[in-house]
C-alpha positions as CSV (number, residue, x, y, z in Angstrom):
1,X,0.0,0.0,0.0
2,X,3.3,2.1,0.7
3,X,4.2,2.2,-3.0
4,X,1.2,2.6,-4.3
5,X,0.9,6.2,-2.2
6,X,4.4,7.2,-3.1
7,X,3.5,6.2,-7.0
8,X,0.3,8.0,-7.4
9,X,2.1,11.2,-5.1
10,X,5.1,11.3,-7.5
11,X,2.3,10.8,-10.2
12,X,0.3,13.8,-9.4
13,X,3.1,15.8,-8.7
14,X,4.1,15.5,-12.1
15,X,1.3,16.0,-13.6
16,X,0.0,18.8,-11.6
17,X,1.9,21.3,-13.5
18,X,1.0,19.9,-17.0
19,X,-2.5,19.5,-16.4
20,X,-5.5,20.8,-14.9
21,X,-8.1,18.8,-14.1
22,X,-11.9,20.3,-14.6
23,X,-13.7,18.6,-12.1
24,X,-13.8,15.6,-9.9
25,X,-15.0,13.2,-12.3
26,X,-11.7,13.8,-14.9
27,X,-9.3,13.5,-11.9
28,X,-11.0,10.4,-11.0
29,X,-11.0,9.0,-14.6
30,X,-7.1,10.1,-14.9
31,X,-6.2,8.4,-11.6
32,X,-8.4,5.3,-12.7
33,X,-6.1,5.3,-15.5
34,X,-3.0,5.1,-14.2
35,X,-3.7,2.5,-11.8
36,X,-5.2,-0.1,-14.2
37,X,-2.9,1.3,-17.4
38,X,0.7,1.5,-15.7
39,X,0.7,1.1,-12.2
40,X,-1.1,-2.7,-11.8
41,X,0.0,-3.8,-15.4
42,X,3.9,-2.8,-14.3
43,X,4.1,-3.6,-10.4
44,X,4.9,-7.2,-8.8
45,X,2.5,-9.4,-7.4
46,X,3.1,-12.1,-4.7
47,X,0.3,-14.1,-6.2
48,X,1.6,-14.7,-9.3
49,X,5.1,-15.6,-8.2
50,X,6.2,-12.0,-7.9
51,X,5.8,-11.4,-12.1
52,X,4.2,-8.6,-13.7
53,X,0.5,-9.1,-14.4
54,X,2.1,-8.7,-18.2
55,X,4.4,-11.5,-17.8
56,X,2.0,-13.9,-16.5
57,X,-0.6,-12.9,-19.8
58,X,2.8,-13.0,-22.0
59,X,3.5,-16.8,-20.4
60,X,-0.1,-17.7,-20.7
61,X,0.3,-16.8,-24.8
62,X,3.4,-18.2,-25.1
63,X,2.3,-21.7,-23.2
64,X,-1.7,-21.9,-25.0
């Protein structure tokens, strides 16, 4: 849960002088989309043997 703070603070603090978000809703839909489109898809995850989520997919390709 410690990373995940410290990714999505480094992650706003970046974008936070590029962007200006117009309401609730579009900050929500940006932060939506950094978790499911970078943040979850790059990360490790004990439960899959401590592989990317795109690894495991990429093996399950590979191997079907």
């Amino acid at each position: 849960m410690i990373m995940l703070v410290l990714s999505l603070s480094r992650y706003f603090k970046e974008r936070r002088s590029h962007v200006q978000y117009l309401d609730y809703k579009s900050a929500k839909l940006a932060l939506f989309q950094y978790i499911e489109g970078w943040y979850n898809r790059k990360r490790i995850h004990s439960s899959i043997d401590y592989k990317t989520p795109q690894e495991m997919e990429d093996f399950h390709t590979r191997a079907g």
